[in-house]
C-alpha positions as CSV (number, residue, x, y, z in Angstrom):
1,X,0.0,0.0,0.0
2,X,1.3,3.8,-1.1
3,X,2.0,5.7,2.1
4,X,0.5,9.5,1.8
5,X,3.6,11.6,1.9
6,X,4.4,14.6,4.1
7,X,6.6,17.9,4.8
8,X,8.2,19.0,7.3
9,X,9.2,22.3,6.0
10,X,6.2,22.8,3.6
11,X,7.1,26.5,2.8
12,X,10.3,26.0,1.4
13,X,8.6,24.3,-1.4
14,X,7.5,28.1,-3.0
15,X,11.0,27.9,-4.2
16,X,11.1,25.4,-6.5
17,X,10.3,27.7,-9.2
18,X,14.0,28.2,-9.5
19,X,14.8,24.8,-10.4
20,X,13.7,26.0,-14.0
21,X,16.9,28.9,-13.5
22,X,19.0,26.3,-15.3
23,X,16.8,26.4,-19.0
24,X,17.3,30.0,-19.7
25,X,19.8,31.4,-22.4
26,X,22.9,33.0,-20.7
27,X,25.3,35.3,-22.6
28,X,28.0,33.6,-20.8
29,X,27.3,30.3,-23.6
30,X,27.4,32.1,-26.4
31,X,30.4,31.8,-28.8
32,X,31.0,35.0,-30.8
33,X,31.4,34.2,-34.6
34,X,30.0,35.4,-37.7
35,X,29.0,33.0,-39.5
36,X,28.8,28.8,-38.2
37,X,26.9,27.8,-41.0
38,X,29.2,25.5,-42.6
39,X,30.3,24.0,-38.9
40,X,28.7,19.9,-38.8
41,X,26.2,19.3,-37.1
42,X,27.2,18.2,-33.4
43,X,24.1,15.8,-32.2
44,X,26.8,15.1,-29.4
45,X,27.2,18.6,-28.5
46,X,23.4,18.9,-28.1
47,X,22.6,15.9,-26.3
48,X,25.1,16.6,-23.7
49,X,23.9,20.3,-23.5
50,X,20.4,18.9,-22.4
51,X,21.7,16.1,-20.1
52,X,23.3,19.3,-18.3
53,X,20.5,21.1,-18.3
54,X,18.7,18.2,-16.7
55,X,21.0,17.4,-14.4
56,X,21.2,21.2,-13.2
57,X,17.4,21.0,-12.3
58,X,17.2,18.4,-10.7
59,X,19.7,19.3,-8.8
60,X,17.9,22.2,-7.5
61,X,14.7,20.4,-7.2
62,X,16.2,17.7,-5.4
63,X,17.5,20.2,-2.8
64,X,14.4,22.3,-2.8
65,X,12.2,19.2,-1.8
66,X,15.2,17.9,0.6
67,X,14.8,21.1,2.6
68,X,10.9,20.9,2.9
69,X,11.6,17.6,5.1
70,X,9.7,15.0,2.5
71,X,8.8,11.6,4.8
72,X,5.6,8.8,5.3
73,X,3.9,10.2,8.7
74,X,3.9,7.9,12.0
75,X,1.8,5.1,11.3
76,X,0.3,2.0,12.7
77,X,0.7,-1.2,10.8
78,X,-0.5,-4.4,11.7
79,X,1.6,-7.5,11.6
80,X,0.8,-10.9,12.0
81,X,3.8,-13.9,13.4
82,X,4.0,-16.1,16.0
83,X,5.0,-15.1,19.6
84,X,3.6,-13.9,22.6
85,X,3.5,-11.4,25.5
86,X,5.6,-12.4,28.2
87,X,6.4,-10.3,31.6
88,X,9.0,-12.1,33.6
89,X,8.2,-11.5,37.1
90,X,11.3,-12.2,39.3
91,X,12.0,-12.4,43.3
92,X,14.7,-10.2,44.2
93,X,14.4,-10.0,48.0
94,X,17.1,-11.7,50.0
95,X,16.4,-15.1,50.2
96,X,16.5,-15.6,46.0
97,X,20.3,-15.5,47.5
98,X,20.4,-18.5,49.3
99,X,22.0,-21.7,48.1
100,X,19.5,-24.1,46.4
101,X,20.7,-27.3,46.2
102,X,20.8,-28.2,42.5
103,X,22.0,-31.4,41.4
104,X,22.0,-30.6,37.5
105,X,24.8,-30.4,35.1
106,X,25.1,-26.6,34.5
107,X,24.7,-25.3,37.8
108,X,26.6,-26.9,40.6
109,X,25.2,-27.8,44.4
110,X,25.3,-25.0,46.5
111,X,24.7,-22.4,43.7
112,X,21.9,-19.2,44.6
113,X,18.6,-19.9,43.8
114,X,19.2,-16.2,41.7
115,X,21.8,-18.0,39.7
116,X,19.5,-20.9,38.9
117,X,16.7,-18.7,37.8
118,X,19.0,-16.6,35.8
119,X,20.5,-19.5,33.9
120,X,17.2,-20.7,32.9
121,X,15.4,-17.6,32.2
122,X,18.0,-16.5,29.6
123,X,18.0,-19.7,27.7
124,X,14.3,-19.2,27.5
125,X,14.8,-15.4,25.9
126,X,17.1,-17.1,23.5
127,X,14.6,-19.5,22.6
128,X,11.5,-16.9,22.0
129,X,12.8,-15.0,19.3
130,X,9.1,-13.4,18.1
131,X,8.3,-12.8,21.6
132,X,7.7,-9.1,23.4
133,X,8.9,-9.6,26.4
134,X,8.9,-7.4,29.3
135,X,11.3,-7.8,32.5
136,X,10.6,-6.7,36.2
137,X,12.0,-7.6,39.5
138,X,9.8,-7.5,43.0
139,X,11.1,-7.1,46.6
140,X,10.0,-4.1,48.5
141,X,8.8,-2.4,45.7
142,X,8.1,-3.2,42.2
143,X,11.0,-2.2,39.6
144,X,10.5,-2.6,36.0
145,X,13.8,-2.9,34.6
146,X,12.7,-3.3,30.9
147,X,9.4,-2.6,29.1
148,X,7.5,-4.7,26.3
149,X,10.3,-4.7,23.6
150,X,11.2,-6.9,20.7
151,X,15.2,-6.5,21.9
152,X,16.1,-9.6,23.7
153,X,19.7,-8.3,24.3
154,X,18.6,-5.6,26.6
155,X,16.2,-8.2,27.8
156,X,19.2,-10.4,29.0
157,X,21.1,-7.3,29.9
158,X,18.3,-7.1,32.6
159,X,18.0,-10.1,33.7
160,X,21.9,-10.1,34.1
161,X,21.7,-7.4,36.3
162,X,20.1,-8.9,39.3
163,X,23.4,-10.6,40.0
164,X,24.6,-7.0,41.3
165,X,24.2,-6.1,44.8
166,X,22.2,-7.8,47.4
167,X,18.2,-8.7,47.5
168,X,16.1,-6.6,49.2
169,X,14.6,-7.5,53.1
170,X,11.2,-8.0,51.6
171,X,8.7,-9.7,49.4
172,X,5.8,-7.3,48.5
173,X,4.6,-10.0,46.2
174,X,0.9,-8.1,46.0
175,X,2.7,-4.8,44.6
176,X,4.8,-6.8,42.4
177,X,1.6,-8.7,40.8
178,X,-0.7,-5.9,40.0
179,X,2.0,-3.4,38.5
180,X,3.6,-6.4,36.6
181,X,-0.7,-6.7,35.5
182,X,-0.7,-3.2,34.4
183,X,2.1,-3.1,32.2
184,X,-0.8,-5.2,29.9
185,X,-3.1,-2.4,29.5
186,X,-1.1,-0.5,26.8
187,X,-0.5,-3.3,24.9
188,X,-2.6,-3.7,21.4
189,X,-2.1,-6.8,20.2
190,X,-3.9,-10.7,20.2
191,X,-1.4,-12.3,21.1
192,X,-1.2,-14.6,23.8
193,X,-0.1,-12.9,27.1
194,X,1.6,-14.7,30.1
195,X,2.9,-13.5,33.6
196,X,6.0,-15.6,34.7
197,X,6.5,-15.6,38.7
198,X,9.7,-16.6,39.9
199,X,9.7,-16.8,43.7
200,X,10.8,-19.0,46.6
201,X,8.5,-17.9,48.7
202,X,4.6,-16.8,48.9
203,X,2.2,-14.1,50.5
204,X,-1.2,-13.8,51.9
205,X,-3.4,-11.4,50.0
206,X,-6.2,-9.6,51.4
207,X,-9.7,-9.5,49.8
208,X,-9.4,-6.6,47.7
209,X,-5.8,-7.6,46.4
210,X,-7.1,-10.9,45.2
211,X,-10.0,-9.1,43.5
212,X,-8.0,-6.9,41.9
213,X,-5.5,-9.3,40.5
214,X,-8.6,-11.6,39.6
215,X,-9.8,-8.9,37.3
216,X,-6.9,-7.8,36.0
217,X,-6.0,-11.4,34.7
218,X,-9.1,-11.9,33.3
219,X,-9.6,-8.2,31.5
220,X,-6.5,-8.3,29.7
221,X,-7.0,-12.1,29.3
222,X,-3.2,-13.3,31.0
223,X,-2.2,-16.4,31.7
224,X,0.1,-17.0,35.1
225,X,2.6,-19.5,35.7
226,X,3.9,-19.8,39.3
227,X,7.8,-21.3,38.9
228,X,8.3,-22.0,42.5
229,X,12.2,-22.5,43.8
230,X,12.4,-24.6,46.5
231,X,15.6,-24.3,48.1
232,X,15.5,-27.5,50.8
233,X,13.5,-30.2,51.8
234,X,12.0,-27.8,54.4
235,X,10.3,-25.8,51.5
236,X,6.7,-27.0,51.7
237,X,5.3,-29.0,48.8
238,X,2.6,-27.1,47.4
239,X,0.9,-30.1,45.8
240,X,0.6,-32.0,49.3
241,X,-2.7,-31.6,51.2
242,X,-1.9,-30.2,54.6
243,X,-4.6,-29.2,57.3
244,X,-5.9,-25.4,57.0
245,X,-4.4,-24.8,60.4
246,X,-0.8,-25.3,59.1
247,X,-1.3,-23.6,56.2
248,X,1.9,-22.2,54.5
249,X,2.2,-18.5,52.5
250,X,3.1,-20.8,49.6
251,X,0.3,-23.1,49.5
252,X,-2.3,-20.7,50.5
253,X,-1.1,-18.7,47.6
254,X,-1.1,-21.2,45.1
255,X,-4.3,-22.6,46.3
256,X,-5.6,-18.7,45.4
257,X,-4.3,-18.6,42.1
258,X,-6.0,-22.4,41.3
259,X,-9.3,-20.1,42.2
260,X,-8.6,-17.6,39.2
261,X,-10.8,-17.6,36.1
262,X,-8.1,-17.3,34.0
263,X,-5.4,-20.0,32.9
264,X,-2.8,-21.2,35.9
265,X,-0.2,-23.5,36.2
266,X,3.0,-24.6,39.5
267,X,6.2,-25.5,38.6
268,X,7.9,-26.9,41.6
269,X,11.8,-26.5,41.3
270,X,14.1,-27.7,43.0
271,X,17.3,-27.9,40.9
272,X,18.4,-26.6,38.0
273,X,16.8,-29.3,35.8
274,X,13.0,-28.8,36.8
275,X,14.0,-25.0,36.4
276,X,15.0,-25.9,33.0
277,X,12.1,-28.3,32.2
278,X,9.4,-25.6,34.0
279,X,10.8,-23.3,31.0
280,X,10.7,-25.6,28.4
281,X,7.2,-26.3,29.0
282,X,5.7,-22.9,29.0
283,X,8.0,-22.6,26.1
284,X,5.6,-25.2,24.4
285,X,2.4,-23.6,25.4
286,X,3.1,-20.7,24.6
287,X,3.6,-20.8,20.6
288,X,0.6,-19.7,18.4
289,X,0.4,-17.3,15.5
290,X,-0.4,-13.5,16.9
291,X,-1.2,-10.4,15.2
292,X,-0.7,-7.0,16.8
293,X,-0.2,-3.3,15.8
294,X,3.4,-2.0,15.5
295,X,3.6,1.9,16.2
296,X,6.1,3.2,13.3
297,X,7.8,6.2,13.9
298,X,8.2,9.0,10.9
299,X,10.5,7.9,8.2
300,X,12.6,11.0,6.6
301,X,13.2,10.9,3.0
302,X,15.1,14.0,2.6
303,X,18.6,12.0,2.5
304,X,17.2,10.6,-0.6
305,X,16.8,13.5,-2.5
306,X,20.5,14.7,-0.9
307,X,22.2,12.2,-2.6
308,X,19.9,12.8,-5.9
309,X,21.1,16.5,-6.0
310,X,24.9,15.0,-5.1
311,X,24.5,12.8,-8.2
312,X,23.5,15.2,-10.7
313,X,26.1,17.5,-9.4
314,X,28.9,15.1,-10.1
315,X,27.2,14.3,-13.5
316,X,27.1,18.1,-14.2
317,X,31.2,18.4,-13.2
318,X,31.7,15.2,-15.4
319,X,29.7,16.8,-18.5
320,X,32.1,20.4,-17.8
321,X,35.1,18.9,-18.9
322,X,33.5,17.8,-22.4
323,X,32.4,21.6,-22.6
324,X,34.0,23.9,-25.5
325,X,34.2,27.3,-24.1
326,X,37.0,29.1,-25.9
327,X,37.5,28.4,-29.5
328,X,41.3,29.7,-30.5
């Protein structure tokens, strides 16, 4: 489809009435003789007179039109691949840097849980390459380190990052879910759309935080996956049925999210290899053809008609030296 065309500069178009400058006689061409009847005829000569001519307006109309700022305005165009919307949602309070004790092949026993989840979580950028994926980190408050972007490197730059420092006292894991939900509601697109919560630990919601987490899954239609790290055998096991009296964060938690209207699924990790395998499986589930809007920004074709002008300049310096302009 033909993009409509705009200018910048839209004035400076009133001047291209001197690109014609270049077609009218000058006295300075004119060769002084009485009589040049009986000269031959030089088809040459005149074809290279009007490739000059040429050449000199466009030149000037190239410039003229380059300095009115010609481009396509910002635009919205809708593509269709496969991929999906995926906010990683990672624990960054203290205890993500406890030992977890992994018995896989790439991370060694004793490693921090942090490093475990970081291993993982970059191969699974590297293996979503049409993904938008968005990265943020929770502790005592929410931090978004990176927005919805097709850029995986600054993606993996981010998740990189929470190796620096230490984790923060505290897991505000209510904060954490409903700004991670948010970051949905400015995205266009029909693409699937996941939450991934890494965590070794849980927290109790009150009433109106469930609520509002319950509608925000369902209005912007997310899926959640709960990776949960267990670090010892003294984790609990979310999956066993334990008396309502002795209850854990965790459980109660993930016994919440089984409640929501909207698509749920516990990993339980507790090595390297489940972390891996936890990936790999929402990996799989999450591949289906997506169409969404990409915002273009204003595309600026004034370089274009630069390097026009620059041509027919160099042709009009090339055609000069074939130019008779003293006969002796």
């Amino acid at each position: 489809m033909t993009m409509p065309f705009d200018f910048a500069h839209p004035w400076l178009l009133a001047l291209l009435p001197l690109a014609m400058l270049p077609l009218l006689p000058r006295r300075g061409d004119t060769l002084v003789f009485p009589w040049i009847a009986w000269l031959p005829d030089d088809r040459a000569g005149r074809w290279i007179g009007a490739i000059a001519q040429g050449s000199a307006v466009l030149a000037m109309f190239a410039i003229v039109v380059g300095l009115a700022g010609p481009g396509r305005p910002h635009r919205e165009v809708s593509r269709t691949g496969s991929g999906a919307q995926i906010l990683i949602l990672m624990d960054r309070s203290a205890s993500m840097d406890e030992p977890m004790n992994s018995k896989g092949v790439e991370v060694t026993a004793g490693e921090s849980k942090n490093k475990v989840a970081r291993a993982s979580l970059t191969e699974f950028v590297a293996q979503r390459p049409n993904d938008r994926l968005a990265f943020m980190m929770f502790g005592t408050s929410p931090l978004l380190a990176m927005p919805f972007t097709y850029d995986h490197r600054t993606i993996d730059a981010a998740i990189a990052g929470t190796a620096v420092g230490r984790g923060m006292p505290d897991t505000q894991l209510d904060l954490g879910l409903l700004t991670a939900i948010g970051e949905f509601k400015e995205q266009h697109s029909s693409s699937r759309r996941a939450i991934v919560l890494v965590s070794d630990g849980g927290a109790r919601l009150d009433a109106r935080v469930r609520q509002l987490i319950a509608n925000g899954l369902l209005r912007d239609q997310i899926a959640l996956y709960f990776i949960y790290l267990r670090s010892s055998i003294y984790s609990p096991d979310l999956n066993a049925a334990v008396p309502a009296s002795e209850s854990s964060a965790e459980a109660e938690l993930h016994r919440y999210f089984l409640s929501l209207k909207t698509p749920y699924r516990l990993f339980q990790t507790g090595n390297a290899k489940a972390m891996r395998d936890a990936m790999a499986e929402i990996n799989r589930q999450q591949n289906a053809l997506t169409t969404f809007v990409e915002r273009l920004p204003r595309e600026d074709l004034s370089p274009y008609c630069f390097a026009a002008a620059l041509a027919a300049c160099v042709l009009l310096m090339a055609l000069r030296l074939f130019q008779v302009r003293v006969w002796s």
